[in-house]
C-alpha positions as CSV (number, residue, x, y, z in Angstrom):
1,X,0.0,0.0,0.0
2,X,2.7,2.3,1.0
3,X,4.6,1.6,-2.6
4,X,1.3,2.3,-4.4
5,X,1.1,5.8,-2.5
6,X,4.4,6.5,-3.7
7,X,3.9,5.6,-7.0
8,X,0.8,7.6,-7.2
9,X,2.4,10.6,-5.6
10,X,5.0,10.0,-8.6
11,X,2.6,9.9,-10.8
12,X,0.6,12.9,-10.0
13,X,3.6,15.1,-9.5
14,X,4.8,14.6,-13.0
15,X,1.6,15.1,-14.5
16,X,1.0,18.5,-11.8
17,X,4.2,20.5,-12.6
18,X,5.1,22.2,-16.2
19,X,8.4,22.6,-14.8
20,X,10.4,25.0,-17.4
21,X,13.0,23.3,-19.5
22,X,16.0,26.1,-18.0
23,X,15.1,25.0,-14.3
24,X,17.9,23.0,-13.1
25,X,17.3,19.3,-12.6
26,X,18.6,19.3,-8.8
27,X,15.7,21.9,-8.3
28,X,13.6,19.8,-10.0
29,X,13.8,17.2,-7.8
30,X,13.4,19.7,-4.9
31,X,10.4,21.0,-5.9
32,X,8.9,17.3,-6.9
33,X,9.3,16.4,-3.9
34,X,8.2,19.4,-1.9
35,X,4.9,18.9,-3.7
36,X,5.2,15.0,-2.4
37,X,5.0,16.7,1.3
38,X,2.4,18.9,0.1
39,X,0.3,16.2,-0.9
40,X,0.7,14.6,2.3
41,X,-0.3,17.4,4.5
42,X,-3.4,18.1,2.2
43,X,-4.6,14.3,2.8
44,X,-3.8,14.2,6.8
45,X,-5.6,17.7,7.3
46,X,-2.3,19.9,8.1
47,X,-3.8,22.6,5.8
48,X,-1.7,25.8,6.4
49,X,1.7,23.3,5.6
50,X,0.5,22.2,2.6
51,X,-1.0,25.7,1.6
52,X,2.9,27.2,2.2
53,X,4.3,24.8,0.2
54,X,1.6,25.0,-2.9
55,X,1.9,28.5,-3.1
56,X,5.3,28.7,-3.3
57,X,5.3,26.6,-5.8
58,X,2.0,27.8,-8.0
59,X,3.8,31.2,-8.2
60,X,6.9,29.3,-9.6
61,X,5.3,26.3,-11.9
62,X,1.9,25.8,-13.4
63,X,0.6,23.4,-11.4
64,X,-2.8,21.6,-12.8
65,X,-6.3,21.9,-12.0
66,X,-6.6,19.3,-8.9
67,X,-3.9,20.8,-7.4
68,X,-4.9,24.0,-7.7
69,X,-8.2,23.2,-5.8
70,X,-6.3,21.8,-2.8
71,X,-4.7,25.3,-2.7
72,X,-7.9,26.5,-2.9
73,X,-9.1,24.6,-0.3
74,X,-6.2,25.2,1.5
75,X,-6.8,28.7,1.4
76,X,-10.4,27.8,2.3
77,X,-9.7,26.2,5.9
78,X,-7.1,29.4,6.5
79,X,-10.5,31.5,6.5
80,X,-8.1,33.6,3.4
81,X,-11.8,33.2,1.4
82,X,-10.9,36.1,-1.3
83,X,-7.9,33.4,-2.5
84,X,-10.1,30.4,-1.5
85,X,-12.8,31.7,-4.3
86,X,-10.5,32.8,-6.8
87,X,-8.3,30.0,-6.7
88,X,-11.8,27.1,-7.0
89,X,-13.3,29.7,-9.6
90,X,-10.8,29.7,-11.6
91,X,-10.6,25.7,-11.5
92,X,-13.8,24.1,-10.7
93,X,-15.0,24.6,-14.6
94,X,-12.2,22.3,-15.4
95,X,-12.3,19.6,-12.9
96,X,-15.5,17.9,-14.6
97,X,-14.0,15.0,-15.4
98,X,-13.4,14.1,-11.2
99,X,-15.5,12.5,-9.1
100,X,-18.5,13.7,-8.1
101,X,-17.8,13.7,-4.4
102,X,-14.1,15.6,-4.8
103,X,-15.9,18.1,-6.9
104,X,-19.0,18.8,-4.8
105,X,-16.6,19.6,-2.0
106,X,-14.4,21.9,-4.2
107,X,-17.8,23.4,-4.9
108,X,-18.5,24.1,-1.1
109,X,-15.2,25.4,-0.5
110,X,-16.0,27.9,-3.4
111,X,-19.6,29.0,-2.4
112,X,-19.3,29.0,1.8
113,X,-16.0,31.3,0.6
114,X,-17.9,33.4,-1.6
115,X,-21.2,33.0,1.3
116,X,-18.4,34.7,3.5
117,X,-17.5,37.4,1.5
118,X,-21.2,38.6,1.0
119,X,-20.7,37.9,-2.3
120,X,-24.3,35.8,-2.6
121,X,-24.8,35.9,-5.9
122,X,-21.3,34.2,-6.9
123,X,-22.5,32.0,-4.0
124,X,-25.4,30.9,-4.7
125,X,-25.2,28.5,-8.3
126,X,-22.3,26.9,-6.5
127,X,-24.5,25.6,-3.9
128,X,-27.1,24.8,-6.5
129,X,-24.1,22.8,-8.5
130,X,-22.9,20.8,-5.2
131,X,-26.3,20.0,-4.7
132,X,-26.3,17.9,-7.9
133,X,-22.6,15.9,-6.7
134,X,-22.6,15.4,-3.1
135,X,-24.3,12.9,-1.1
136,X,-28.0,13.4,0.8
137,X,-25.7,13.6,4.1
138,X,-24.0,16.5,2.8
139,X,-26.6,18.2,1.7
140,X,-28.3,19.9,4.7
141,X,-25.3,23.1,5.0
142,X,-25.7,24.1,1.5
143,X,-29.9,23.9,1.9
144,X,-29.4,25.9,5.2
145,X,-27.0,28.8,3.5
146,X,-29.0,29.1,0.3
147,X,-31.9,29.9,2.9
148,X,-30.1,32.7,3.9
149,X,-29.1,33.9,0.7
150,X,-33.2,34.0,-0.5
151,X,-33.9,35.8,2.9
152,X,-31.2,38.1,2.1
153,X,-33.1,39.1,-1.1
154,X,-36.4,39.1,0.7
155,X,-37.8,35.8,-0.9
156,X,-39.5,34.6,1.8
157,X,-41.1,31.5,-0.3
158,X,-37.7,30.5,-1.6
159,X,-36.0,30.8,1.5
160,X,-38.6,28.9,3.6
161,X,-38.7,26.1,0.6
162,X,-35.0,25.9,1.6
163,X,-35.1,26.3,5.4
164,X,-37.8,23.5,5.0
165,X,-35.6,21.4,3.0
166,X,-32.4,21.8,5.4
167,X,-34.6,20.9,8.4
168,X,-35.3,17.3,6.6
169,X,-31.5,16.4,5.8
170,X,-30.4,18.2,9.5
171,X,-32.8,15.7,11.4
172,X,-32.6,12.9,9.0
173,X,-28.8,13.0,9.2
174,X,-27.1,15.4,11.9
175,X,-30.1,15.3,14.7
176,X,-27.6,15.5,17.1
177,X,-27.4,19.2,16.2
178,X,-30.1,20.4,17.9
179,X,-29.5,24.0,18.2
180,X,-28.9,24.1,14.4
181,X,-32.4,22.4,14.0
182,X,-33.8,25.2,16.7
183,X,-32.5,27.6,14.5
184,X,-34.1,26.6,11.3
185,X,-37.5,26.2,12.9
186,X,-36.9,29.8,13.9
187,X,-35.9,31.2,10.9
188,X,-39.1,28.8,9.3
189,X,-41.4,30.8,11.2
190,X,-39.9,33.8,10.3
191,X,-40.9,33.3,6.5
192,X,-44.2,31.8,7.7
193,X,-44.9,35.2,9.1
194,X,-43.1,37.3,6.3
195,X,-45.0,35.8,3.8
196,X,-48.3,35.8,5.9
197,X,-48.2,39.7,6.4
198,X,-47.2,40.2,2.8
199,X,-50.4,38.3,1.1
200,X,-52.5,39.0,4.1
């Protein structure tokens, strides 16, 4: 198992790095296997490591699509959401041909970033495209933010069509989390009443 990591991280270094012909091999080899670390931080959680690392070298090579995301992602889980969201923009278009799963969280990354920033609008389709990857046990966050994003704008029936629906996956999977579900009935009743005073 251990061989087949390595081989894979071999792999997937020489098809990340465009390394320029004039860079000397020694640094090469440097940077290949810099990116091997990287790659192991990303997959055991140490986020800020691998993010160092990736940046250094995105700013020095081209590195490709997936590994972009996981500097995007990396960027993501250091709450730096401006760099989080340009960095999964600017990728998530070409990552079509990944699983759903890997791309429905790169999707997250890039609309809870975006949801962060205010910037609802940008937010919002990427919830609506995660919605159509991830599992039903994921679903329940992106249900609950896009309820927040239609309350923003003052659609009451939209946002309580999506309050409703977050309830469902919160108690169906994450019951334990009762003062999230508290919340939503809240915010439910809110519409309810929103929309009862505006159609009398």
């Amino acid at each position: 198992m251990h061989s087949l990591c390595r081989r894979l991280r071999a792999a997937l270094v020489a098809a990340v790095l465009l390394l320029s012909a004039a860079a000397p091999a020694r640094a090469q080899t440097a940077d290949s296997e810099q990116l091997g670390r990287a790659i192991d931080y990303f997959q055991s959680g140490k986020y800020h490591e691998a993010r160092l690392i990736l940046q250094r070298l995105d700013g020095r090579y081209r590195l490709n699509p997936r590994f972009r995301a996981y500097l995007g992602v990396c960027h993501y889980y250091a709450w730096a959401y401006a760099e989080a969201a340009a960095c999964l923009d600017s990728v998530i278009p070409r990552l079509s041909a990944f699983a759903p799963q890997e791309r429905s969280f790169y999707c997250y990354a890039a609309a809870e970033s975006h949801f962060q920033l205010q910037q609802y609008d940008r937010a919002l389709p990427l919830y609506e495209q995660m919605l159509t990857l991830c599992q039903d046990n994921e679903k329940a966050d992106a249900y609950y933010r896009e309820g927040f994003i239609y309350m923003f704008r003052e659609d009451w029936i939209a946002a309580l069509d999506h309050f409703q629906n977050a309830l469902v996956y919160y108690r169906r999977y994450r019951p334990e989390e009762t003062a999230r579900v508290a919340q939503i009935r809240n915010m439910i009743q809110g519409c309810c009443e929103k929309i009862k005073n505006k159609h009398g």
